[in-house]
VEXDREN-2710 file (C-alpha; in Angstrom, 1 decimal):
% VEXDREN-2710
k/r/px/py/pz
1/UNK/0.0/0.0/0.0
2/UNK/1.6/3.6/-1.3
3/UNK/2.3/5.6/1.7
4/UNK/1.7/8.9/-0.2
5/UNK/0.9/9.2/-3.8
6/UNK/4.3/8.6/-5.5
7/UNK/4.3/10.3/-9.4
8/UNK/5.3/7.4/-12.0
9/UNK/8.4/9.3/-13.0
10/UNK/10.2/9.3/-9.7
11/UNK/9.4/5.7/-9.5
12/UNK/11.2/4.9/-12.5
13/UNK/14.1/6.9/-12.0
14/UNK/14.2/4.8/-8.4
15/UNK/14.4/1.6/-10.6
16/UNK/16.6/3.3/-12.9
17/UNK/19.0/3.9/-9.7
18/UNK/18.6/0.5/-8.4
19/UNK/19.8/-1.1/-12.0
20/UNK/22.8/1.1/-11.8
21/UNK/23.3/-0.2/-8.4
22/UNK/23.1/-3.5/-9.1
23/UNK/25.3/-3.4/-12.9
24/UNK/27.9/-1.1/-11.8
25/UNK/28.3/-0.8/-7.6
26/UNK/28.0/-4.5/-6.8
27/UNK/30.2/-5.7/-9.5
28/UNK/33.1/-3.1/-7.8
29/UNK/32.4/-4.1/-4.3
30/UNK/32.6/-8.3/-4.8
31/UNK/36.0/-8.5/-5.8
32/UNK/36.5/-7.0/-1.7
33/UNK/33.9/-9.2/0.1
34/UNK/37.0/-10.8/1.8
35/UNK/37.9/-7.5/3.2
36/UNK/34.7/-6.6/4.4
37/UNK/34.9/-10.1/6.2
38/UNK/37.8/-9.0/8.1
39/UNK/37.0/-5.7/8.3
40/UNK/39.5/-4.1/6.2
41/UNK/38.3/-0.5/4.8
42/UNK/41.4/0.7/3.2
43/UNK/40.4/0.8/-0.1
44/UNK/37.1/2.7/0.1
45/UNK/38.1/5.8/-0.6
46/UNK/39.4/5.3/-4.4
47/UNK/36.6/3.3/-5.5
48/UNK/34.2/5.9/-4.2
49/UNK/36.2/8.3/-6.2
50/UNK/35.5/6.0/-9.5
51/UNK/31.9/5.5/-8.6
52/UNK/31.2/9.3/-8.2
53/UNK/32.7/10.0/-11.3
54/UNK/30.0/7.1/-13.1
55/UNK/27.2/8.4/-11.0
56/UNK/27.9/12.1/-12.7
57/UNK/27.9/10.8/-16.1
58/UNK/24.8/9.3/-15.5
59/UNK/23.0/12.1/-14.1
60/UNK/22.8/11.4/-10.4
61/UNK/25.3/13.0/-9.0
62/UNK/23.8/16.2/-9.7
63/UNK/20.1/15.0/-9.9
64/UNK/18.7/17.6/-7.0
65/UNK/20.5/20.9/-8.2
66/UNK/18.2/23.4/-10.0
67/UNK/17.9/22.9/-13.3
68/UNK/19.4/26.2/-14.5
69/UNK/23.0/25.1/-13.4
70/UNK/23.3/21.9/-14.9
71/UNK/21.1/19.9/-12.2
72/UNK/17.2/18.3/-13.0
73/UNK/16.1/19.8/-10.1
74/UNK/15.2/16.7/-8.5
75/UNK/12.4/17.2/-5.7
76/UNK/13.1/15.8/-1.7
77/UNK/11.0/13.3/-1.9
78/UNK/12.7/12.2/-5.1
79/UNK/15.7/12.7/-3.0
80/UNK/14.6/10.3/-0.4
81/UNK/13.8/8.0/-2.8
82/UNK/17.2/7.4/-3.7
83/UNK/19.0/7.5/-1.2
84/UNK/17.0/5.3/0.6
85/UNK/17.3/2.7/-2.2
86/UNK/21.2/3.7/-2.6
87/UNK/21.4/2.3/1.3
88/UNK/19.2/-0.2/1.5
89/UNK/21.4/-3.8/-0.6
90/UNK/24.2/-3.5/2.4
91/UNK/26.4/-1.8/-0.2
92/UNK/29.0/0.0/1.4
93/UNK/30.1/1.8/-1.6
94/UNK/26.2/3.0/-2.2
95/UNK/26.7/4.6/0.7
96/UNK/28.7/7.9/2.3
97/UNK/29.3/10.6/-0.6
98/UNK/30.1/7.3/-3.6
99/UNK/27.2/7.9/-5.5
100/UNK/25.5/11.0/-3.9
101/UNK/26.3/13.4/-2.6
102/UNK/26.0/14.9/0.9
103/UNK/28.7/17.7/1.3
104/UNK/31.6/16.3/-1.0
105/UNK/29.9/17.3/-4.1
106/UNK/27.0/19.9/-5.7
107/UNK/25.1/21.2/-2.9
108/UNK/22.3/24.1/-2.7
109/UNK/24.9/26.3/-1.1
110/UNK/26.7/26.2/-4.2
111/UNK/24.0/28.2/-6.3
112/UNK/25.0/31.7/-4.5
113/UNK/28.4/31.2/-6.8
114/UNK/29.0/34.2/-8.9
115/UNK/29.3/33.1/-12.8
116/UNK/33.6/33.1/-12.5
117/UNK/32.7/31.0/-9.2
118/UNK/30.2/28.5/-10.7
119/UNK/32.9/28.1/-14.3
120/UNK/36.1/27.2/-11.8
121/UNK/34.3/25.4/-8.2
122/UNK/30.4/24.2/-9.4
123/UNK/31.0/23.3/-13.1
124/UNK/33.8/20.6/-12.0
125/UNK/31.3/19.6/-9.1
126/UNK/28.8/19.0/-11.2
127/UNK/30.8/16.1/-13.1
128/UNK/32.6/15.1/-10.2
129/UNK/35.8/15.7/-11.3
130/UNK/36.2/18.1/-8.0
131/UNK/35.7/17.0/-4.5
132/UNK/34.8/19.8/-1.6
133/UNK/34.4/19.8/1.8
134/UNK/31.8/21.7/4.0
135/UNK/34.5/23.8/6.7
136/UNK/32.0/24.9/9.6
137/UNK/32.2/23.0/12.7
138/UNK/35.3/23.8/15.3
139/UNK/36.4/22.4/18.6
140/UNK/34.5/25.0/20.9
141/UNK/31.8/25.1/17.8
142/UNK/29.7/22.2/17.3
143/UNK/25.8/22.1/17.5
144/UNK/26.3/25.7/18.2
145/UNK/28.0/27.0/15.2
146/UNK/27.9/30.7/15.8
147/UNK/30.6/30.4/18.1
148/UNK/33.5/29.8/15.8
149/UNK/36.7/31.2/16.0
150/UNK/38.4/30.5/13.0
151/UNK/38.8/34.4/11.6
152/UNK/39.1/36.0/8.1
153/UNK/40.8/40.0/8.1
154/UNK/41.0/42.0/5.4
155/UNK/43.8/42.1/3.3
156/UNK/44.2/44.5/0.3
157/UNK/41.5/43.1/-2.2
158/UNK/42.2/39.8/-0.4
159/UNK/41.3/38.0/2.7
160/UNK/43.3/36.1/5.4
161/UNK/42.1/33.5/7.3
162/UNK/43.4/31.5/10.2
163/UNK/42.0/29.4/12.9
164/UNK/41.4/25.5/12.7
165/UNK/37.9/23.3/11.8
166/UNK/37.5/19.6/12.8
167/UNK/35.2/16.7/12.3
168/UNK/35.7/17.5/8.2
169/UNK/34.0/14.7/5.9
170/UNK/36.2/14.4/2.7
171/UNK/38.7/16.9/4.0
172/UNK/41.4/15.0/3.4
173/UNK/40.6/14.3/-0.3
174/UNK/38.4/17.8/-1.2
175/UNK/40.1/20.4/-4.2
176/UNK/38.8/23.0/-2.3
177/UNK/37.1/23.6/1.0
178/UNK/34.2/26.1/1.5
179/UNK/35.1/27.4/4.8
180/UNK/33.3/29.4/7.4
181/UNK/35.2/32.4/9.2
182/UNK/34.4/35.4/11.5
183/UNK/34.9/38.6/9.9
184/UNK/33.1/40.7/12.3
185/UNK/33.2/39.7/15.9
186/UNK/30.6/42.3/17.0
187/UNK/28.0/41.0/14.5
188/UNK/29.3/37.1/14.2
189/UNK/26.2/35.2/13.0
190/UNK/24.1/38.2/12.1
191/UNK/26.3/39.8/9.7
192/UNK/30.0/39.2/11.2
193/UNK/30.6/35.7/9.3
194/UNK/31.5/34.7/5.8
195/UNK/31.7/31.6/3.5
196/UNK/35.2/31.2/1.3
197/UNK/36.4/29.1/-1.4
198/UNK/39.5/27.9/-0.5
199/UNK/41.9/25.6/-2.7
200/UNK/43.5/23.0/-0.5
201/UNK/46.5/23.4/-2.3
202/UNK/47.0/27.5/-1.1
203/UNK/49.9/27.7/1.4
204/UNK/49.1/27.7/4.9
205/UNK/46.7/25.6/4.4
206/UNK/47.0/22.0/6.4
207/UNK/45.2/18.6/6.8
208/UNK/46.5/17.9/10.4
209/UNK/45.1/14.7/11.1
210/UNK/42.7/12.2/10.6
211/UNK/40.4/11.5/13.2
212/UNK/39.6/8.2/14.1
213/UNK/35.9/7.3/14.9
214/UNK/34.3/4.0/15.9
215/UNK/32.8/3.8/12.3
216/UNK/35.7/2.7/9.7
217/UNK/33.1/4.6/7.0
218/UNK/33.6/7.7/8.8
219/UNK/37.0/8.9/9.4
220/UNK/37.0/13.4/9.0
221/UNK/39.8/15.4/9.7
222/UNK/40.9/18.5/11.3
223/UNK/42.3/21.6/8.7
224/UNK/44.2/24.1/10.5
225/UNK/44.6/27.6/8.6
226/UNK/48.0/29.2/8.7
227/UNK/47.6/32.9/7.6
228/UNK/45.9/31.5/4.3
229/UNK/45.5/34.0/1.6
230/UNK/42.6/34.2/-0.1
231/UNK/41.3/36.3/-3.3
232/UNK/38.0/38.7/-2.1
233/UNK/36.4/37.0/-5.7
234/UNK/36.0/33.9/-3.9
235/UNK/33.9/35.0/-1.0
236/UNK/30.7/32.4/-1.4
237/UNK/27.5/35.2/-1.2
238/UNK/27.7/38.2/0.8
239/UNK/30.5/39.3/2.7
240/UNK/29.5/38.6/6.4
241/UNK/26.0/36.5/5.2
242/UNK/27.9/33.0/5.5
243/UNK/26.4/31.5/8.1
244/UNK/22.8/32.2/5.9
245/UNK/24.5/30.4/3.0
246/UNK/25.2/27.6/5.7
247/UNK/21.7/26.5/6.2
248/UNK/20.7/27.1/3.0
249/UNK/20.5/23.3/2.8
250/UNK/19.9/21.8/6.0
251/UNK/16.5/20.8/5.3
252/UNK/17.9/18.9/2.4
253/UNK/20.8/17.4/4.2
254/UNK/18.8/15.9/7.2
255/UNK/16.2/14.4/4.6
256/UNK/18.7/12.5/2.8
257/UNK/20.4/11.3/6.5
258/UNK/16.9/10.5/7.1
259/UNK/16.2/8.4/4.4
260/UNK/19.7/6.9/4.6
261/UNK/18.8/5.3/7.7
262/UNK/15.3/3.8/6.5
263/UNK/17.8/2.3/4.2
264/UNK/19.9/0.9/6.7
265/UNK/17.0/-0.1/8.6
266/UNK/15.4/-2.1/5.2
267/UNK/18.5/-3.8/4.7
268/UNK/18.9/-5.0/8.5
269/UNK/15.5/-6.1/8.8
270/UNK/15.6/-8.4/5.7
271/UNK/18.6/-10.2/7.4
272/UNK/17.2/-10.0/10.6
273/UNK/13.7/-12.2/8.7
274/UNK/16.2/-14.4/6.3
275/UNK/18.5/-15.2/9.4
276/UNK/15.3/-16.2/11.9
277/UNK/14.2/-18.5/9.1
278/UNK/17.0/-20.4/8.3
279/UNK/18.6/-20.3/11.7
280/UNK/17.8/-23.6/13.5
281/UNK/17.9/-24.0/17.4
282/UNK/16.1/-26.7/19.9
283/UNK/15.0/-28.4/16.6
284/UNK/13.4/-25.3/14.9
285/UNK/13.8/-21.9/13.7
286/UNK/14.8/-19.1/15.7
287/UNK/12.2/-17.5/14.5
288/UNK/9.2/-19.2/16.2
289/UNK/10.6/-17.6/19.2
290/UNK/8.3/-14.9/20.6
291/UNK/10.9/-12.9/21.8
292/UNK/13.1/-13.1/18.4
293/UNK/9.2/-12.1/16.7
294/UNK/9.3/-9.7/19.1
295/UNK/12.4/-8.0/17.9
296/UNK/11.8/-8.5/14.3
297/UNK/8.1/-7.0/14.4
298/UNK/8.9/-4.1/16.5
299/UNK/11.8/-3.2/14.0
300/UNK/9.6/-3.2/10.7
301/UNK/7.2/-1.5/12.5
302/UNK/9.4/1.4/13.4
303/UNK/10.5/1.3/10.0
304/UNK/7.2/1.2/8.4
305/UNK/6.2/4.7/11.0
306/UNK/9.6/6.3/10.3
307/UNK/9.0/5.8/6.2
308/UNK/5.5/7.2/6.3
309/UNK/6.7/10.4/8.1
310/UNK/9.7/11.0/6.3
311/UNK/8.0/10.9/3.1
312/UNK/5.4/12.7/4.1
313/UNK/7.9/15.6/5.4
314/UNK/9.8/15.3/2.3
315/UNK/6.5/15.8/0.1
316/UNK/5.6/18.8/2.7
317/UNK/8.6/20.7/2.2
318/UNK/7.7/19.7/-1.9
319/UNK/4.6/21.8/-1.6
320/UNK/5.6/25.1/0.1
321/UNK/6.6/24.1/3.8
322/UNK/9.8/25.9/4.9
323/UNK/10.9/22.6/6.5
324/UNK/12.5/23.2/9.5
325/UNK/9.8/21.1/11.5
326/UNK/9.7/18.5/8.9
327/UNK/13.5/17.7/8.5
328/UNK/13.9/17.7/11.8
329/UNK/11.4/15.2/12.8
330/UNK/12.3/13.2/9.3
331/UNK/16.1/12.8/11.1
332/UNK/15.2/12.7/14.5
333/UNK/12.9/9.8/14.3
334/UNK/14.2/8.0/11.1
335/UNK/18.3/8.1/13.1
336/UNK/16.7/7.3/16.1
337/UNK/14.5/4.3/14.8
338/UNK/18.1/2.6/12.5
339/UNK/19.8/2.5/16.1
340/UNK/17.4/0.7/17.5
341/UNK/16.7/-2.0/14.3
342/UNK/20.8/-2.4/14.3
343/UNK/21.0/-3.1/18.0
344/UNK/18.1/-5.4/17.4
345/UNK/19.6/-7.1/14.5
346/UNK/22.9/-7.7/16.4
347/UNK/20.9/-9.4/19.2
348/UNK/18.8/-11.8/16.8
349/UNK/22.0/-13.2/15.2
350/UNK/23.5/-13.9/18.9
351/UNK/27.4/-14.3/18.6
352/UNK/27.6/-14.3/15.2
353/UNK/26.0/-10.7/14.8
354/UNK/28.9/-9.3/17.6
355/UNK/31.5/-10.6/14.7
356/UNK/33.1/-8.7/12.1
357/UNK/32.7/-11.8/9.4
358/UNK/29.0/-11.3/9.2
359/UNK/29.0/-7.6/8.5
360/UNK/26.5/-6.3/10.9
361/UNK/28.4/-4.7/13.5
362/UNK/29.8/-2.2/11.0
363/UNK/26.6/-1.1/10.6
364/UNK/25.4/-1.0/14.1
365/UNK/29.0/1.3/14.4
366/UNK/28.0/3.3/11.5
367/UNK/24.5/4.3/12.3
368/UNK/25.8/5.6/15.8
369/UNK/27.0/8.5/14.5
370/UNK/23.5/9.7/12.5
371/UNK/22.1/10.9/15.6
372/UNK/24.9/13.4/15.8
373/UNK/25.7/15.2/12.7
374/UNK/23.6/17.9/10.8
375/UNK/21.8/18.1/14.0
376/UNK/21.6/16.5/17.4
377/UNK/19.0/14.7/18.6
378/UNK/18.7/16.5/21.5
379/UNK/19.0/19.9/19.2
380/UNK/16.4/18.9/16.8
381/UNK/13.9/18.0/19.7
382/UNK/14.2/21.5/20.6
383/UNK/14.3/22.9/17.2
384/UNK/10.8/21.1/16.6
385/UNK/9.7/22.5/20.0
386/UNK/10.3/25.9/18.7
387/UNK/7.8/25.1/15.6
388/UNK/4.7/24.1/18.2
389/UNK/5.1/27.0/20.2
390/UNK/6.8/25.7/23.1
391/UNK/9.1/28.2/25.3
392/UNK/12.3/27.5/24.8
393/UNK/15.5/29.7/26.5
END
């Protein structure tokens, strides 16, 4: 039964997705299936490269930018449809900026470029032959990101920045970084900060380190800016509007982490149902256990509640909602929900779940971390609290 009425065309394009998954993403990933058994990672990141690059010739890379710079202007609930199909075979190269992109490739942000801006930074964005990274968040700047410190003074006609950013996806492979800096202490978020375009390759400018997390998927870095000149003619926007170019598309961001996790959540859910059928114990299935029922119902139906809302918020936000209710409550319920079905799933395959051979507990690692980016849990309960009219200090 449709949750919401679908249009034909963005069904197709979902099977259209699923066909590229399943001719050109499996076929690179099954020559490593022994190294996801042992939980070797290492050589993620240049296939990922590869895949993007086939994803933009195809069209998907740049499917949701508007349609007069390159893009098809791809709606959110289109959106969520793919990237909830891209996650939901267990593919770990359909997943984490390979084939779509989150903040390594095109993003709405991008559409304040000037016309010299869009021909050097978008244009090579567009067809994936660039890689970028989204520079906001700083050690004492995290959920609150009006606090950062990293600063930009004026120059001549140019600008220098110094300071240092952390928790960087695709900072260590990115051709330029579009970073956030203070240029007016007195003003900061309303007015005082400013978005840059800054190639990785300018002096000064450092990948410290990588930092470890308990995902192998997820491994961002810090940047550290050394008195890093940049030209005034790549200042993204307004001079001192940066941080309104920085939630330009958060709505869009937290849909797509939302429907990442149904995907997850699909893909768990089918094992968790294949594994209680053909796992025998006391002379039958594990599955006519109540308690193993228990964990497999619950699980598709918190996936089955989390879908209908996130599609429903995604097809909101379609027809005129601003969205800041609706992608928050798509993330908050849909990252809270995958937790939950991976935990789950680890406890109905017993041992064998806890082991990395099976492939399950990278995913129950991985999903950890979706309750944390683009948005807290805790700051997107509050953010929806705003929306009903609740006080909130």
């Amino acid at each position: 039964m449709p949750l919401i009425d679908i249009p034909s065309e963005l069904i197709d394009l979902r099977d259209s997705f699923r066909q590229f998954l399943d001719r050109e993403v499996r076929p690179v990933e099954e020559p490593y299936r022994q190294d996801l058994l042992e939980g070797r990672f290492d050589w993620v990141k240049e296939e990922r490269r590869k895949l993007r690059k086939r994803s933009a010739e195809l069209g998907f890379w740049s499917l949701h930018m508007p349609e007069e710079i390159g893009g098809m202007g791809l709606s959110h609930l289109g959106q969520v449809l793919l990237f909830e199909e891209g996650t939901g075979h267990g593919l770990v190269l359909a997943h984490g900026e390979s084939i779509l992109p989150v903040v390594a490739g095109p993003t709405p942000v991008y559409v304040d470029c000037t016309e010299a801006q869009r021909e050097k930074y978008l244009a090579p964005l567009m067809t994936a032959d660039k890689t970028t990274c989204f520079a906001l968040t700083e050690p004492e700047a995290g959920s609150d990101a009006t606090r950062i410190r990293t600063r930009a003074e004026k120059a001549g006609d140019d600008w220098v920045l110094n300071g240092r950013k952390h928790f960087i996806t695709a900072g260590d492979e990115a051709d330029f970084a579009l970073v956030f800096a203070v240029t007016d202490p007195e003003k900061r978020a309303k007015g005082g900060i400013t978005a840059f375009l800054v190639d990785t390759d300018t002096p000064g400018f450092t990948v410290t380190r990588t930092q470890r997390t308990m995902s192998p998927l997820q491994n961002p870095v810090e940047l550290t800016f050394e008195d890093v000149r940049v030209p005034g003619g790549n200042v993204l926007g307004e001079v001192g509007f940066g941080f309104y170019s920085a939630v330009k598309g958060i709505n869009g961001a937290r849909l797509q982490i939302a429907a990442t996790a149904l995907g997850i959540a699909r893909d768990l859910l089918n094992r968790m149902i294949e594994h209680a059928g053909g796992r025998i114990a006391f002379g039958r299935p594990i599955g006519a256990n109540q308690y193993v029922q228990g964990h497999i119902v619950d699980s598709y139906a918190e996936l089955e509640q989390a879908r209908l809302l996130v599609y429903r918020c995604a097809d909101d936000i379609d027809r005129g909602a601003d969205g800041r209710r609706e992608a928050a409550l798509a993330k908050l319920v849909a990252t809270e929900m995958v937790g939950r079905v991976a935990d789950r799933c680890i406890q109905v395959h017993g041992g064998q779940g806890f082991m990395t051979e099976l492939g399950l507990e990278v995913w129950y690692r991985e999903v950890r971390a979706m309750r944390l980016y683009e948005g807290t849990s805790e700051i997107l309960r509050t953010n929806v609290a705003k929306t009903l009219g609740l006080p909130v200090d």
